[in-house]
N, C-alpha and C positions, 0 to 999 in steps of 0.2 A: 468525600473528595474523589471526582473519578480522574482514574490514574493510567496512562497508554504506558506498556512494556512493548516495545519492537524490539524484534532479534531476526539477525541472518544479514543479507548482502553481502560486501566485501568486493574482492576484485579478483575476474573470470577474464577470459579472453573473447575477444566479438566470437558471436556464434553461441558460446557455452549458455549455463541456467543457471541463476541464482532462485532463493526463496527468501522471502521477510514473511513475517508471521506479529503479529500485536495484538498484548493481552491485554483485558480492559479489566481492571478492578474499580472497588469502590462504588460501584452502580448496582441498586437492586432490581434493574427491570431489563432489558434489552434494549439496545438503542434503535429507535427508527433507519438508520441507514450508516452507513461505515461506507470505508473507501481510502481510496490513497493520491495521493497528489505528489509532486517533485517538484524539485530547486536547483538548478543548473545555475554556474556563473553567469550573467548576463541574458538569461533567457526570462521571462516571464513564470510564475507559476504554473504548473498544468497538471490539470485533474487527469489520473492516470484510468482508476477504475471504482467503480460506486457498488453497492449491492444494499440491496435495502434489507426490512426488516420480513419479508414472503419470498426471498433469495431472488427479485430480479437485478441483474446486473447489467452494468453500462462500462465501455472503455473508451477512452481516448482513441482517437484516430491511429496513430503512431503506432498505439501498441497492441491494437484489434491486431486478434489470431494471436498475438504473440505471448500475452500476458495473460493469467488465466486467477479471476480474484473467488474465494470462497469463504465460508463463516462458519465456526463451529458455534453454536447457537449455546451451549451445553457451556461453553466456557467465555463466553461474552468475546469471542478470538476471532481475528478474520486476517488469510493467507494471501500471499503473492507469490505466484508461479510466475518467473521470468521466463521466458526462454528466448533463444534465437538474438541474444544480445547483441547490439550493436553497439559502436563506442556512444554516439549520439543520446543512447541513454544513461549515461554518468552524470550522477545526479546525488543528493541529497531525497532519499522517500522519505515521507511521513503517512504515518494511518491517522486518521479521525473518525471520531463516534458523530452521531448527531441526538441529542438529547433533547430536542428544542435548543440546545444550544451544544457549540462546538466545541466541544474539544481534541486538541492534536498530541501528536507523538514527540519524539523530541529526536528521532530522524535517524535516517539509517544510509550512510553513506553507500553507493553502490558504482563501480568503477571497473568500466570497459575498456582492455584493451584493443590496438586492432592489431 
């Protein structure tokens, strides 16, 4: 059964940097591509940042430059480097694996003041 641990977020002030980090158990192979997404009140979902499984990555409009996503390959792990917060990023993140099929984190509140 593969299993998402996230840990980190919490609440910085606009400007400051947070980190989420999520461990994957349960899986013997590496997953094809990880990534992280958010959940705002009333906003739509939105893919923050992707990295596959040969470490190309992609980011959301929003958060190009500012969010910075990596993988430790060694331990099925893959980080988020916040910086430069705004409040407009208070959200709910989640990381997910992509296994041929998906599975998510169970989310990691993250909350800007301004």
């Amino acid at each position: 059964q593969v299993q998402l641990v996230e840990s980190g977020g919490g609440l910085v002030q606009a400007g400051g940097s947070l980190r989420l980090s999520c461990v994957v158990s349960g899986a013997d192979s590496s997953p094809d591509g990880m990534g992280w997404f958010r959940l705002a009140p009333g906003k739509q979902r939105e893919m923050i940042a992707t990295i596959t499984r040969d470490s190309r990555v992609n980011y959301g409009d929003s958060v190009r430059g500012r969010f910075f996503i990596s993988r430790d390959g060694a331990r099925t792990a893959v980080k988020l480097q916040m910086n430069s917060l705004k409040p407009d990023d208070t959200a709910v993140y989640h990381c997910y694996v992509d296994y041929g099929r998906i599975y998510v984190g169970q989310g990691k509140q993250v909350t800007v003041s301004s």
